[in-house]
C-alpha positions in Angstrom: 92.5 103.8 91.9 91.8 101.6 94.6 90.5 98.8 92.3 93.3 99.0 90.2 95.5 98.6 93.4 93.7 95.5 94.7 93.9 94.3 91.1 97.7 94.6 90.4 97.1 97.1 87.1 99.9 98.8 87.5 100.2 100.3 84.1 96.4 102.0 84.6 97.2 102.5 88.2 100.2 105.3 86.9 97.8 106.8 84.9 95.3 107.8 87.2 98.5 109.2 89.7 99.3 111.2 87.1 95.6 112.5 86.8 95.9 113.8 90.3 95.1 111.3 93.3 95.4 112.7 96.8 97.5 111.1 99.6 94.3 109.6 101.5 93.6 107.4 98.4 97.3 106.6 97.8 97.7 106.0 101.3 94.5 103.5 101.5 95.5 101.7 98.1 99.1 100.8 99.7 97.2 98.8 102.3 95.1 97.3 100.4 97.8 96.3 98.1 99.6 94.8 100.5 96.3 92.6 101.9 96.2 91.3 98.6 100.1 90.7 98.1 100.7 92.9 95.0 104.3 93.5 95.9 105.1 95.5 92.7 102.0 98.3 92.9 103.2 98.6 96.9 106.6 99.3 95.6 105.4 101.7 92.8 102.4 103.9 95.7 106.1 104.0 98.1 108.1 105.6 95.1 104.9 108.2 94.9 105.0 108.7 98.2 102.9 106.4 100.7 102.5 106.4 104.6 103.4 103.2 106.0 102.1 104.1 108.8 98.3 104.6 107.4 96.6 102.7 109.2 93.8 101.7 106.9 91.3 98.9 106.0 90.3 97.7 109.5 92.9 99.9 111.3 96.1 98.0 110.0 99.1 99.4 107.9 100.5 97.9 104.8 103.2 96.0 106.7 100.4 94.5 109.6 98.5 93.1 106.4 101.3 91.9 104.4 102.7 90.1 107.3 99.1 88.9 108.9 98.8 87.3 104.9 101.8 86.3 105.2 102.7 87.9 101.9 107.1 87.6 101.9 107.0 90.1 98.7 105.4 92.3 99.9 106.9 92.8 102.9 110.4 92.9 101.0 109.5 96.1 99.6 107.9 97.5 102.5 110.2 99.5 105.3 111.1 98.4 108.4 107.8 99.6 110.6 108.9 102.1 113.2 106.5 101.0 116.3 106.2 104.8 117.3 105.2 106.5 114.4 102.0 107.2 113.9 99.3 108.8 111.2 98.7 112.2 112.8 96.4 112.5 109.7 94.1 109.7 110.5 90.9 109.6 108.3 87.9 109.2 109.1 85.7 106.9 107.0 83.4 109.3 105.5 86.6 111.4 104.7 87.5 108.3 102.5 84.4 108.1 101.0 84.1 111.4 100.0 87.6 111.1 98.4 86.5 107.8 96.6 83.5 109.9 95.3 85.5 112.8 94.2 87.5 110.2 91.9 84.3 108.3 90.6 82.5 111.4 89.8 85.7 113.8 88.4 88.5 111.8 87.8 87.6 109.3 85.8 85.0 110.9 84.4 87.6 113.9 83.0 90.2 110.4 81.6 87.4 109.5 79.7 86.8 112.7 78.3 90.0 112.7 76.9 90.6 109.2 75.3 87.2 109.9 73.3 
């Protein structure tokens, strides 16, 4: 999920959501999105519900990212940032890892499963 994020494959990228992705991941693939200025998969992760607020990859949101990059798109489809709010639900790193194993070992193991 998080490759296809970084990457732009936006068509893949839906069908792996639809497989059942958990916030955490959705969360961390909008900032990484963002750092690598893929405007339309940041718009799509917002419509499916990502925390702007996340604070990710190096402890920066989306917005912090897309506007360190200096990436305009991006930040066109990104809401204002509200300086006060924060992640209450801050990850830890091995709480992301374990998430990211969860999808290499289940998730895409299961898609494969069923395209034969």
């Amino acid at each position: 999920y998080l490759c296809r994020a970084i990457c732009g494959e936006l068509a893949s990228l839906e069908e792996l959501h639809q497989s059942g992705v958990r916030a955490l991941v959705v969360n961390e693939a909008l900032v990484l999105a963002a750092w690598k200025g893929k405007a339309d998969v940041c718009s799509y992760l917002l419509s499916v519900g990502a925390n702007t607020s996340h604070r990710g990859y190096r402890g920066k949101t989306a917005g912090e990212f897309a506007a360190q990059e200096g990436r305009r798109r991006v930040l066109a489809v990104l809401p204002e940032e509200d300086s006060t709010a924060t992640d209450a639900a801050q990850p830890d790193r091995g709480k992301l890892d374990q998430e990211i194993f969860y999808l290499v070992s289940v998730v895409i193991p299961q898609l494969r499963a069923t395209r034969g």
